[in-house]
MARFIPA-149013 format. One line per field, with one value per residue (C-alpha): residue number from 1; residue in one letter; x, y, z. Coordinates in Angstrom, 1 decimal, always signed. Last residue first. Layout:
% residues N
k = (NUM_...)
r = (A_...)
east = (X_...)
north = (Y_...)
up = (Z_...)
***
This chain:
% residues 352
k = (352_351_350_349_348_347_346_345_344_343_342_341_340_339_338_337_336_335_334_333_332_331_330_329_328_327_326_325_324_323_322_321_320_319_318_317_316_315_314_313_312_311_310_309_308_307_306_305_304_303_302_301_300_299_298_297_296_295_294_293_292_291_290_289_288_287_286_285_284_283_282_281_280_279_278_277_276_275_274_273_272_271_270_269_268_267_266_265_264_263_262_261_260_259_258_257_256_255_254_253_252_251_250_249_248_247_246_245_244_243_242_241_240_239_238_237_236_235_234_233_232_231_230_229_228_227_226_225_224_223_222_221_220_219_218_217_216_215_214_213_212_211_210_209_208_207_206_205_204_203_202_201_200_199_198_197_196_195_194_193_192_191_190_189_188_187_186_185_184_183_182_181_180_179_178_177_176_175_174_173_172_171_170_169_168_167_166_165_164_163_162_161_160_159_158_157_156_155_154_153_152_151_150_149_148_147_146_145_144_143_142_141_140_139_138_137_136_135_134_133_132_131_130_129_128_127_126_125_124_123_122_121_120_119_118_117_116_115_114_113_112_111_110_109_108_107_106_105_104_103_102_101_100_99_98_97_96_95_94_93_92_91_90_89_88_87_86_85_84_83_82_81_80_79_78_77_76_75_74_73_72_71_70_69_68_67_66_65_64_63_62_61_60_59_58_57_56_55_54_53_52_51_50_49_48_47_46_45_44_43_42_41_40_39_38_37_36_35_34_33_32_31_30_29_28_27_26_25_24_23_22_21_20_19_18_17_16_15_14_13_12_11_10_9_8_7_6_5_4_3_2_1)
r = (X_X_X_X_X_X_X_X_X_X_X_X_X_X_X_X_X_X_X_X_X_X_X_X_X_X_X_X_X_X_X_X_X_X_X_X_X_X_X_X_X_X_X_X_X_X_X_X_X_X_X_X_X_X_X_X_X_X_X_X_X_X_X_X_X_X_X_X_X_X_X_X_X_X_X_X_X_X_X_X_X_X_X_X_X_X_X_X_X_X_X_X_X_X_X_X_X_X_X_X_X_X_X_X_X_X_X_X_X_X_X_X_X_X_X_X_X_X_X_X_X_X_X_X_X_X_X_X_X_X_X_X_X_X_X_X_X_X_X_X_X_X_X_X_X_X_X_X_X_X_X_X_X_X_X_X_X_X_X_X_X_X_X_X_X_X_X_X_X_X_X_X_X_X_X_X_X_X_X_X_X_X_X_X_X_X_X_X_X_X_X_X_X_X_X_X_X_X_X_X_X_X_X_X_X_X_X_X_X_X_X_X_X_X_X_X_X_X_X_X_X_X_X_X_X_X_X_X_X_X_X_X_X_X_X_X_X_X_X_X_X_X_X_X_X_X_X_X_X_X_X_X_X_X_X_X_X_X_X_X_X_X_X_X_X_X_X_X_X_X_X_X_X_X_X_X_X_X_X_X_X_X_X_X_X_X_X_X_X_X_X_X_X_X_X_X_X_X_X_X_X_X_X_X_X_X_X_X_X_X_X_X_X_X_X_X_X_X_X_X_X_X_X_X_X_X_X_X_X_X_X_X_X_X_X_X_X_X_X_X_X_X_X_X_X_X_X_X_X_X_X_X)
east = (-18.3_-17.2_-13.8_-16.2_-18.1_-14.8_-15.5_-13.3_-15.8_-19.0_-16.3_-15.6_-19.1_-20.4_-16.5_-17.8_-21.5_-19.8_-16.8_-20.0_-22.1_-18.8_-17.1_-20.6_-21.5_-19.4_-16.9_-18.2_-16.0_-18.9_-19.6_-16.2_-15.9_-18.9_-17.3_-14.4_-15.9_-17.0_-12.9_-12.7_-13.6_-11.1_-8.4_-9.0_-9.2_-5.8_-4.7_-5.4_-3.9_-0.9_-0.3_-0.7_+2.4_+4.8_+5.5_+9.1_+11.2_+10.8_+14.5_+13.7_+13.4_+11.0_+8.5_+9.2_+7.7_+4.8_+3.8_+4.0_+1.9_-0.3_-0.4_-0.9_-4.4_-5.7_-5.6_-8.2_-10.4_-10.4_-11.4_-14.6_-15.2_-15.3_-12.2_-12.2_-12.3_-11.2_-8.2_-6.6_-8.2_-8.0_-4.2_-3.3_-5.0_-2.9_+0.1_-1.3_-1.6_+0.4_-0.8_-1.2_-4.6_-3.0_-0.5_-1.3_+1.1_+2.9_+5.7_+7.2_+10.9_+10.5_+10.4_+13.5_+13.6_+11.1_+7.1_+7.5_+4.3_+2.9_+0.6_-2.4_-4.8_-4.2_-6.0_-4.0_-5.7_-4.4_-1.0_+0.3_+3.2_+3.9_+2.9_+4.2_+3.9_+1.9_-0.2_-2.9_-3.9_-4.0_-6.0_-8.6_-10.6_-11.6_-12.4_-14.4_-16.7_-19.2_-19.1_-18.3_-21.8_-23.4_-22.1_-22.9_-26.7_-26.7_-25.5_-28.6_-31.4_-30.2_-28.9_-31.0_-33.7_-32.2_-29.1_-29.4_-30.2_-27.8_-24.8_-26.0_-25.6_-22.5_-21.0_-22.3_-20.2_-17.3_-16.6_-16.9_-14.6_-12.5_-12.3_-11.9_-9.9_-6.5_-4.9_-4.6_-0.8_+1.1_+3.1_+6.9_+8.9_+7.8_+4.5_+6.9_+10.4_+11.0_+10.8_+8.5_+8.3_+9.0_+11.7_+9.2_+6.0_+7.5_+9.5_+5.7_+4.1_+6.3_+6.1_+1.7_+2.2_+4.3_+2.5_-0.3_+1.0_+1.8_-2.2_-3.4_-4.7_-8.7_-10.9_-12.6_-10.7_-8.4_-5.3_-2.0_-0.9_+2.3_+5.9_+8.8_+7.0_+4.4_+6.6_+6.8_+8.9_+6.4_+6.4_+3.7_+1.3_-1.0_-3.4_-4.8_-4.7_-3.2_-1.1_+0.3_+1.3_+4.3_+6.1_+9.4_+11.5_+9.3_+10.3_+7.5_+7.1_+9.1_+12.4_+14.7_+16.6_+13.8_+14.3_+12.7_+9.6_+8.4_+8.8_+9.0_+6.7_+4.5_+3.9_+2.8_+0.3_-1.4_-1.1_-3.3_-6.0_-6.9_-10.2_-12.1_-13.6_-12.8_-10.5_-12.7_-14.2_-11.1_-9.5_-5.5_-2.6_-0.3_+2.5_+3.7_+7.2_+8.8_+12.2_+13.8_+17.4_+19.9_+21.9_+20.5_+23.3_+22.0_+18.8_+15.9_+12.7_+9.7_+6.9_+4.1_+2.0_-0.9_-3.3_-5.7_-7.1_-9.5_-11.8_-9.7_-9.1_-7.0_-4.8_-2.2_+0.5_+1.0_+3.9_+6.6_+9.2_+12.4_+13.6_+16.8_+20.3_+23.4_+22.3_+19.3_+18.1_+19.3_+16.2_+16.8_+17.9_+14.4_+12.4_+14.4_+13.7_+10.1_+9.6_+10.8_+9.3_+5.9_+4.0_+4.0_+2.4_-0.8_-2.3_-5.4_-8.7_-8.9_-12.1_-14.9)
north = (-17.3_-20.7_-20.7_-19.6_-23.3_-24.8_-23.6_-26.6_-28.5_-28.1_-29.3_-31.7_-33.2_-33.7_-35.4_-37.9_-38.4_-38.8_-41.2_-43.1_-43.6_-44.3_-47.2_-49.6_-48.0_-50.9_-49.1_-49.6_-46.8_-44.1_-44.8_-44.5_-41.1_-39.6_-40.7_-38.6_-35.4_-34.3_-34.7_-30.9_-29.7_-31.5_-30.3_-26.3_-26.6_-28.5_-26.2_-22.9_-24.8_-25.5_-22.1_-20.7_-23.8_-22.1_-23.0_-21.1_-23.7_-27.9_-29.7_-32.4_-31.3_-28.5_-31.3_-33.2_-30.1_-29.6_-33.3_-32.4_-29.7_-31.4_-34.1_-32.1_-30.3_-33.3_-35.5_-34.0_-32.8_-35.9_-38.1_-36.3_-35.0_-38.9_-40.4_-41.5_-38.5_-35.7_-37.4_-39.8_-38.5_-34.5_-35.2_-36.9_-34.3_-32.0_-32.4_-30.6_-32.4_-34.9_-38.3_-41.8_-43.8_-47.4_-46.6_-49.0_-49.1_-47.0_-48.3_-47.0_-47.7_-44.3_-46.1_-47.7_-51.0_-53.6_-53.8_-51.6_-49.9_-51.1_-48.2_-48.3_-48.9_-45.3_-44.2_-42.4_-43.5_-40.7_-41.2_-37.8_-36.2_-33.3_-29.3_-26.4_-24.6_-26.0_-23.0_-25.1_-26.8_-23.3_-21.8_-24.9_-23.2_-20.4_-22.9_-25.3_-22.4_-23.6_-27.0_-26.5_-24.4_-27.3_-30.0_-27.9_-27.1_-30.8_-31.2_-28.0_-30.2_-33.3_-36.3_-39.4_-37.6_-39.5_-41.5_-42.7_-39.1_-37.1_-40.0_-39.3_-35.2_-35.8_-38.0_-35.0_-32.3_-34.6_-35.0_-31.4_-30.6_-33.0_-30.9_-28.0_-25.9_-26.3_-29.5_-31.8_-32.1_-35.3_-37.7_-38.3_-37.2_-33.5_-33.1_-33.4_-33.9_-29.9_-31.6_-29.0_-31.4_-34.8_-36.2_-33.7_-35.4_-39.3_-37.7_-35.9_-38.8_-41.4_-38.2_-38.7_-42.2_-42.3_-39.3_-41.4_-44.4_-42.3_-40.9_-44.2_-45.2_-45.3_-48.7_-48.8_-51.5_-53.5_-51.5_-50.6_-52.4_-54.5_-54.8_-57.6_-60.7_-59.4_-57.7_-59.2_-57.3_-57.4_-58.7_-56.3_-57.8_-56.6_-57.9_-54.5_-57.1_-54.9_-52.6_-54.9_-54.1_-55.6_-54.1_-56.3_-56.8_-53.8_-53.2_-52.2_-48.2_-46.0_-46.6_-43.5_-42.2_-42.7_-43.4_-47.2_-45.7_-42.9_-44.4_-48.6_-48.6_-45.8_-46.8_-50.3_-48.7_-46.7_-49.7_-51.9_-49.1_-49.1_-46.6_-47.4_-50.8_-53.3_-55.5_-55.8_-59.1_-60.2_-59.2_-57.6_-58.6_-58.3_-61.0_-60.6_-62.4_-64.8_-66.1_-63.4_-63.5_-62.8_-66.6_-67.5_-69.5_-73.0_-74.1_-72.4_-72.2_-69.2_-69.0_-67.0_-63.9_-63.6_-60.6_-59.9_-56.8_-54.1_-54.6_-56.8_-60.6_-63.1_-65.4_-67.3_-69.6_-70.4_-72.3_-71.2_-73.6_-74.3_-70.9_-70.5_-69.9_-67.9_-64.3_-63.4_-60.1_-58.0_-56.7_-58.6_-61.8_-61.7_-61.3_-64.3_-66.7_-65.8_-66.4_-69.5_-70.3_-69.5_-66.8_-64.1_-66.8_-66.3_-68.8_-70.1_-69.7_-72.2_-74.8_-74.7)
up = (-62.9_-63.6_-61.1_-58.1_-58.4_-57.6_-53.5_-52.1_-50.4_-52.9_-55.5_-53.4_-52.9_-56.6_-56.7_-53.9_-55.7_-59.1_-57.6_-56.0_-60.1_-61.6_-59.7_-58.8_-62.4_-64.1_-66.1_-69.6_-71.4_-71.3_-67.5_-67.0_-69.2_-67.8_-64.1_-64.8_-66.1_-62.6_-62.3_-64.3_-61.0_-58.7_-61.5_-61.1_-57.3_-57.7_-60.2_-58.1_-54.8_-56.6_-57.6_-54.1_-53.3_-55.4_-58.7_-59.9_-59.5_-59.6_-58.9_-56.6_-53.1_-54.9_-55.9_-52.8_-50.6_-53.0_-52.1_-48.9_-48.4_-50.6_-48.5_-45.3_-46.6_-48.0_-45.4_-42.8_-45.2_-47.1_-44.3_-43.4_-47.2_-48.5_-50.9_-53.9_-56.3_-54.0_-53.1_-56.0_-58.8_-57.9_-57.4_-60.5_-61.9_-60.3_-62.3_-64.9_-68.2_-70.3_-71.1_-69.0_-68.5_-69.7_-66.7_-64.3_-61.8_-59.5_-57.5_-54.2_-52.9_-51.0_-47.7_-48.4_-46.9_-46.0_-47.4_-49.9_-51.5_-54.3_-56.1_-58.2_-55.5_-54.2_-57.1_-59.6_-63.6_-65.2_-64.9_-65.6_-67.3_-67.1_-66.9_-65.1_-68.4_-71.9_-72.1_-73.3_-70.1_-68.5_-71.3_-70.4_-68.5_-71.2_-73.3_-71.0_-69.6_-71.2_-70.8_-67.1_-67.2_-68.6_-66.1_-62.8_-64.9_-64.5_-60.9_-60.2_-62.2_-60.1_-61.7_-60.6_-62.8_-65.9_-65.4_-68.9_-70.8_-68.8_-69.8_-73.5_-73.5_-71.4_-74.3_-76.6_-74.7_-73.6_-77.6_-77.9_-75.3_-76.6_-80.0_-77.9_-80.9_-79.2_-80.0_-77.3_-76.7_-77.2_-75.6_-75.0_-78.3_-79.2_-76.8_-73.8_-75.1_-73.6_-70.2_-68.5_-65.3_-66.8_-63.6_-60.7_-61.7_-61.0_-58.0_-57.0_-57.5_-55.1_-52.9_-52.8_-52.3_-49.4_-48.0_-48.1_-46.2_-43.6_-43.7_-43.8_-47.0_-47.9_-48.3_-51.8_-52.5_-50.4_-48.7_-49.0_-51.9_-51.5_-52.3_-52.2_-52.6_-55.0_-57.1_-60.2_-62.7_-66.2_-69.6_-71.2_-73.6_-77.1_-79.2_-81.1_-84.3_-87.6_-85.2_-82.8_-79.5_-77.6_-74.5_-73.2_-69.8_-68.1_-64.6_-62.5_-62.4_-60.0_-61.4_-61.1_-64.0_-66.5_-69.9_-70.3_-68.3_-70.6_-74.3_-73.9_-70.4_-71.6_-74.9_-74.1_-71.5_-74.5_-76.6_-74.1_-73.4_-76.6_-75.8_-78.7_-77.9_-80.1_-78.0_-75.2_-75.2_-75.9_-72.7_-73.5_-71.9_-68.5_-67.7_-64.9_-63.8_-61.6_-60.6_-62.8_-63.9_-62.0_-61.6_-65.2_-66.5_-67.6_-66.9_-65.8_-64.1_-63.8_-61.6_-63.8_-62.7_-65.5_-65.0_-67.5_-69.0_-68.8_-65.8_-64.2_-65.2_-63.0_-63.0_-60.6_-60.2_-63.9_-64.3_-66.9_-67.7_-69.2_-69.3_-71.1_-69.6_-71.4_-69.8_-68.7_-67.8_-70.5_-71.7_-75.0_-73.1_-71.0_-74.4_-75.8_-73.1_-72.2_-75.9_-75.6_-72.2_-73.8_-71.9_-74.6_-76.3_-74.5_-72.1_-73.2_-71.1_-68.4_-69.5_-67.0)
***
């Protein structure tokens, strides 16, 4: 089988003059980029390269990521590619505290959709907790939980949000129209696998979308999210500072209530045994963090309305994957575990 083409993103002298731009390298060039692994995920591809120099390049990176498109799925509609290319030059770059990879360069172009991210490697130094599906242990998801709430805390109510970083959804339910006729196909493929009483679930969320979503549109206690928040997403140290945690993956980011990220991570993925053990402490301590870093007036009642807001709204989730191609080995369980955690948590009393 013939290796697919490395892109030019991974040429040493590109390497060279993207790593100079972000500052990384001084007076040296890279002589050589060796491929010592590649892989493809469900989205994009995943190039980490061993790096050599010559000349002056003490700092500089002994290895990088390189993360770029598929072809097969550069005409969908979702561009996920430019979405995480604005995140690391717009949300990342302007951070005080680095809790994504660093980025050395973002690249999408407009007239081809091909796009890459130059990307800190941190396979030596980090690692994620566990293999897919496979939950975290409950230490290991406080670590996670209080990398999100610093990440939440930095873009709580920024006033950029919606100017500068991200937009709004406009307020007439446009999406909720989209969702509406996306559900009306999903219903049609899965058939009598969905339930009469999960469909009418789906119908009266429909309905009641507009009045739900005042809290979305109020713009308050809002930030930025990641979207795609599974436990998988995130490298966790393996010496040092604890909190030295990085989340990944940010093709899914926009601006919402912080509890989304929530919803997706816990009720989501994980099963009612283990979730109803965890989830009570981690949100107590993820609403700890937010206040140790600068968050006022949301007290922990009003994180317990969004959350049990967010859990419902994440029966949308798996209408979306299937929708985007997401093989249904993902969709079709997050949809039984999310059928579950609204039963859990009681989310059928926010329709009535």
């Amino acid at each position: 089988m013939t290796p697919d083409p490395l892109p030019r993103a991974a040429d040493a002298e590109h390497l060279t003059e993207a790593l100079r731009r972000s500052g990384a390298l001084g007076d040296g060039r890279v002589c050589d980029a060796v491929v010592e692994s590649s892989r493809a995920t469900i989205v994009s591809r995943i190039i980490r390269l061993r790096l050599s120099y010559e000349g002056a390049a003490t700092d500089a990176p002994r290895s990088l990521i390189v993360k770029t498109g598929l072809p097969e799925r550069g005409g969908v509609t979702w561009n996920a590619g430019r979405h995480e290319v604005a995140f690391y030059t717009q949300v990342a770059s302007v951070m005080a505290e680095r809790l994504a990879p660093r980025c050395y360069e973002g690249v999408w172009d407009t007239g081809t959709n091909e796009w890459h991210l130059l990307l800190e490697d941190l396979t030596d130094s980090h690692f994620i907790a566990t293999a897919w599906p496979f939950p975290p242990t409950l230490e290991e998801g406080r670590q996670i939980i209080g990398a999100r709430a610093r990440f939440h805390a930095q873009w709580w109510d920024d006033p950029r949000l919606g100017v500068s970083i991200g937009t709004w959804l406009p307020a007439d339910d446009g999406q909720l129209r989209r969702f509406a006729a996306e559900f009306a196909r999903f219903a049609d493929r899965v058939g009598d696998r969905l339930p009469p009483e999960r469909r009418t679930l789906f119908e009266r969320l429909i309905d009641a979308g507009p009045r739900l979503n005042e809290r979305y549109h109020s713009h308050r206690n809002a930030t930025i999210v990641q979207g795609d928040s599974h436990i998988w997403n995130t490298f966790l140290p393996k010496t040092g500072a604890p909190d030295d945690v990085r989340l990944f993956d940010w093709d899914c980011w926009r601006l919402d209530m912080a509890t989304d990220d929530l919803a997706y991570m816990m009720a989501l993925h994980w099963y009612p045994d283990l979730r109803r053990v965890f989830e009570r402490p981690l949100l107590d301590h993820y609403h700890a963090e937010l206040v140790a870093h600068g968050v006022t007036g949301y007290d922990r009642r009003e994180l317990d309305d969004d959350y049990r807001l967010s859990v419902l709204w994440q029966i949308a989730t798996p209408v979306w994957q299937a929708a985007y191609n997401i093989p249904p080995v993902i969709w079709w369980n997050n949809l039984g575990r999310i059928f579950l955690a609204v039963d859990d948590l009681g989310c059928h009393e926010l329709l009535v």
